[in-house]
C-alpha positions as CSV (number, residue, x, y, z in Angstrom):
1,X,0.0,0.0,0.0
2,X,0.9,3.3,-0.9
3,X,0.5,6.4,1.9
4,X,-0.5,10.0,0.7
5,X,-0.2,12.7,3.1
6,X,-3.1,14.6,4.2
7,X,-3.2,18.2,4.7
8,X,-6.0,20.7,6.3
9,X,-6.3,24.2,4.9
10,X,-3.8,25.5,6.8
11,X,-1.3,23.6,5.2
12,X,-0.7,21.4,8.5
13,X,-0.1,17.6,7.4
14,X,-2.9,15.6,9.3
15,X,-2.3,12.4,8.5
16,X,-1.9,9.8,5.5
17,X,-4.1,8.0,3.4
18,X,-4.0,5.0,1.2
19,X,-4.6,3.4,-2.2
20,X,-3.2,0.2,-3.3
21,X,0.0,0.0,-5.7
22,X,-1.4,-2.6,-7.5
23,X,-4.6,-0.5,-8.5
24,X,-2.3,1.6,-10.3
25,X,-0.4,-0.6,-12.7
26,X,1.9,-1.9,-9.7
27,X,4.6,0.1,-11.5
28,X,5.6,2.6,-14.0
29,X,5.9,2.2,-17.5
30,X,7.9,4.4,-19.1
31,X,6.5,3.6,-22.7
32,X,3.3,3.8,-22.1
33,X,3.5,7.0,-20.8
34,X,5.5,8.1,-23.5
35,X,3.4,7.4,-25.9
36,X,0.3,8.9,-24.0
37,X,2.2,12.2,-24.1
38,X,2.9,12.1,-27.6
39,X,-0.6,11.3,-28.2
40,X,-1.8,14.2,-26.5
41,X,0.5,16.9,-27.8
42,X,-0.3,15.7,-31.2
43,X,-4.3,15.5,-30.3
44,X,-3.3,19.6,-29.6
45,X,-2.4,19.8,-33.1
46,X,-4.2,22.2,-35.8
47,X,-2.5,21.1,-38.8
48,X,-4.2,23.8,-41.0
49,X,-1.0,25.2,-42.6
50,X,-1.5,25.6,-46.2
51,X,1.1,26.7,-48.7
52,X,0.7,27.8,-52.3
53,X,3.0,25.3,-54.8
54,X,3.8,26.1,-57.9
55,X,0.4,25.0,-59.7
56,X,-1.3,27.3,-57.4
57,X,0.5,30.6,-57.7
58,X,-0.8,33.3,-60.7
59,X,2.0,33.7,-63.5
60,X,2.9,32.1,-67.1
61,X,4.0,28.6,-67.2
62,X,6.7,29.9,-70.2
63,X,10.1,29.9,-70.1
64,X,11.8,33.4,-69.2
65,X,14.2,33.3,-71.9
66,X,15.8,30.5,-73.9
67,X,17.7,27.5,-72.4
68,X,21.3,28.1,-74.1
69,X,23.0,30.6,-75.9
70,X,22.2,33.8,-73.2
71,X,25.2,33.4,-71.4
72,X,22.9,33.6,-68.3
73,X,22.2,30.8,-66.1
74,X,19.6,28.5,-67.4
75,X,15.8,30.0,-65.9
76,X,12.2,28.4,-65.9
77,X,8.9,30.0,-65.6
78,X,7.8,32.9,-63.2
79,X,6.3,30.3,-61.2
80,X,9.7,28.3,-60.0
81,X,10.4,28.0,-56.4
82,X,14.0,30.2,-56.5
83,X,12.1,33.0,-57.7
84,X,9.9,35.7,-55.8
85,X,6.3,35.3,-55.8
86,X,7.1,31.7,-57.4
87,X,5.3,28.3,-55.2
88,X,6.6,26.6,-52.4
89,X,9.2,23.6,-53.1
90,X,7.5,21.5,-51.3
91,X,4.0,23.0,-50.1
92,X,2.2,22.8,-46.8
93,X,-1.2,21.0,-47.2
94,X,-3.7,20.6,-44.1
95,X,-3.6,17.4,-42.4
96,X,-4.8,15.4,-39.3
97,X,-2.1,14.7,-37.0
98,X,-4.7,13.2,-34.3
99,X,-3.5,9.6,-32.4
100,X,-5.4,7.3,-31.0
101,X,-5.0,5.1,-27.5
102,X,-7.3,2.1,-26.9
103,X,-9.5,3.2,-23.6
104,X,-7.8,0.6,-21.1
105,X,-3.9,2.2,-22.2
106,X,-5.5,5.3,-21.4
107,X,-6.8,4.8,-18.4
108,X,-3.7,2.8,-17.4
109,X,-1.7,5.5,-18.6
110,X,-3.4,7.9,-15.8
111,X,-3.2,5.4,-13.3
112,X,0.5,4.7,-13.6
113,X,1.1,8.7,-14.0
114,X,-0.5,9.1,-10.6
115,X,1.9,6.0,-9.4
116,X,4.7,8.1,-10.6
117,X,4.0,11.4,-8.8
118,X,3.2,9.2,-5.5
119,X,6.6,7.4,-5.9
120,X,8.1,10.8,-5.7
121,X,6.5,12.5,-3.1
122,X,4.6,14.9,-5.4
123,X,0.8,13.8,-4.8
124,X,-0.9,15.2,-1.5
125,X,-5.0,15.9,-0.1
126,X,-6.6,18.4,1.0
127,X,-9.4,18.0,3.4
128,X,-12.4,20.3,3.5
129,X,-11.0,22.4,0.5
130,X,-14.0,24.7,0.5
131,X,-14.7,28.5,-0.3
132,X,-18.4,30.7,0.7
133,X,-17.3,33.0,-2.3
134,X,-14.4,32.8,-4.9
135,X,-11.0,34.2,-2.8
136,X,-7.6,33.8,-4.8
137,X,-5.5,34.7,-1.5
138,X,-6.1,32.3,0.4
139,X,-5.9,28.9,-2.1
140,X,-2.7,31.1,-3.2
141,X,-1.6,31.0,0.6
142,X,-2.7,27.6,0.4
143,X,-0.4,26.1,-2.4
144,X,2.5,28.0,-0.9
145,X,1.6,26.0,2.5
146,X,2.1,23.2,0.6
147,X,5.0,23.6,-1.8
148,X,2.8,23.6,-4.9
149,X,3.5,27.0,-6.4
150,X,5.5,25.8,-9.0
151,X,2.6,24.4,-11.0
152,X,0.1,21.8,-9.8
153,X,-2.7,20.3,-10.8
154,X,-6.3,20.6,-8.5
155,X,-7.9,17.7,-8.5
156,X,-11.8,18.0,-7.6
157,X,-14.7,15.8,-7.3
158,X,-17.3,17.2,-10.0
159,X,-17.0,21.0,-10.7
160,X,-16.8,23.5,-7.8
161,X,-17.2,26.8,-9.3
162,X,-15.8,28.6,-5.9
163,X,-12.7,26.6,-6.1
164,X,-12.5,26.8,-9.8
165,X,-12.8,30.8,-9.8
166,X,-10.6,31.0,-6.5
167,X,-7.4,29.4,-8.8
168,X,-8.3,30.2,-12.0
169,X,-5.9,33.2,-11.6
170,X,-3.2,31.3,-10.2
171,X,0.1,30.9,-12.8
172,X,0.6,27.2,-13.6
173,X,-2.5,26.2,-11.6
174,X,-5.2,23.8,-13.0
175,X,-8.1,23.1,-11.0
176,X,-9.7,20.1,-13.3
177,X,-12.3,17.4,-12.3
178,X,-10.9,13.5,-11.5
179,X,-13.5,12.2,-13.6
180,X,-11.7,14.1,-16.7
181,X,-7.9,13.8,-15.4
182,X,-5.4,11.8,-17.8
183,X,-1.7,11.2,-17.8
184,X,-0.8,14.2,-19.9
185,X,-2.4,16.4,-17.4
186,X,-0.6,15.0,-14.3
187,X,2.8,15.1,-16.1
188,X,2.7,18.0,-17.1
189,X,2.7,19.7,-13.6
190,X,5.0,19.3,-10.5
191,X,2.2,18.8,-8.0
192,X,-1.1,17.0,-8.2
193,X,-3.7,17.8,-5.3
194,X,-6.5,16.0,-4.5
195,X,-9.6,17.1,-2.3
196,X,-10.8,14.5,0.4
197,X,-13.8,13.3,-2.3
198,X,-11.5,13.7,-5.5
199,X,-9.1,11.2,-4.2
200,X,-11.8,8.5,-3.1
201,X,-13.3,9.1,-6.4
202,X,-9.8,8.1,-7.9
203,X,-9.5,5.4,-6.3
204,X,-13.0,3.9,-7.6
205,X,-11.8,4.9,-11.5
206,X,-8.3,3.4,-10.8
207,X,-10.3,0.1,-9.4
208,X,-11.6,-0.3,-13.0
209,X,-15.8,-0.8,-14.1
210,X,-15.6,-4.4,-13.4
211,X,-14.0,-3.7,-9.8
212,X,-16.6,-1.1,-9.4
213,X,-19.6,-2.7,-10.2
214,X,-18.2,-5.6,-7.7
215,X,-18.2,-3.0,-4.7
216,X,-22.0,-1.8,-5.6
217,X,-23.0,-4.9,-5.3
């Protein structure tokens, strides 16, 4: 079993909770989350760069002046890549650089992401993190409380709009919902905090449907 420290709003540790190693992959695979990064950095891209080439530019397709007996270098038409206004060499077209992960590397890919920040001391909950009204200083004062100002990652359970609005503002703060969380997400960031429910909730995704529909019953 793996132990997660538990902090109050204060910042104070409280105590430690736990979630089971194997429930997580058992261990890391460097690979797999690899290859879930590169999948979502390439999901992330447009790919709607167009170039003209030289069938698509306006200008004659005859030859500027003969091939031999100028004394000049031999030319082509207006159109030819070496000269101005001419097409693209070798033109941008659009195209669809999306990748695809079958749903169970996916979710493994999360889990063992999570396993990795636990391994080095970079995961952490936060009991009773509540707010009456949106207030950026204190979730700021918060983060600093617990080391997490150089970029983290706010785990809740469901959407809190307080808490959302409070760290919105934040600089390399993301306050997401565990429901939606994926291994790109958690990598990305030096910290990943987890509210009391957040981190319960996680455990019931990282137990997997069939695990899940065991405990129900």
């Amino acid at each position: 079993m793996l132990n997660v420290p538990v902090y109050n709003m204060a910042g104070q540790k409280v105590g430690d909770a736990e979630i089971d190693e194997a429930a997580l992959g058992g261990s890391v695979n460097p690979t797999l989350l690899k290859q879930a990064v590169v999948m979502y950095h390439a999901n992330q891209r447009q790919g709607t760069a167009k170039t003209k080439g030289r069938s698509e530019v306006q200008g004659s397709g005859r030859k500027i002046f003969r091939q031999k007996g100028t004394g000049r270098a031999r030319m082509g038409n207006a159109r030819t890549c070496i000269r101005r206004g001419g097409g693209m060499a070798f033109a941008k077209r659009p195209r669809e650089f999306r990748q695809q992960m079958p749903k169970k590397m996916r979710r493994l890919a999360r889990n063992q992401a999570v396993l990795a920040k636990i391994q080095s001391e970079d995961v952490l909950i936060v009991e009773d993190l509540k707010f009456e009204t949106p207030k950026t200083a204190p979730f700021a004062k918060l983060l600093a409380a617990v080391d997490a100002t150089r970029g983290c990652v706010v785990a809740t359970d469901g959407v809190d709009l307080n808490v959302y609005k409070s760290g919105r503002n934040i600089p390399r703060t993301e306050i997401l919902d565990v429901a939606g969380l994926n291994a790109f997400q958690v990598l990305t960031r030096r910290k990943l905090v987890f509210t009391r429910e957040a981190f319960d909730r996680f455990k019931e995704l990282a137990a997997g449907p069939a695990q899940q529909q065991t405990v129900s019953d």
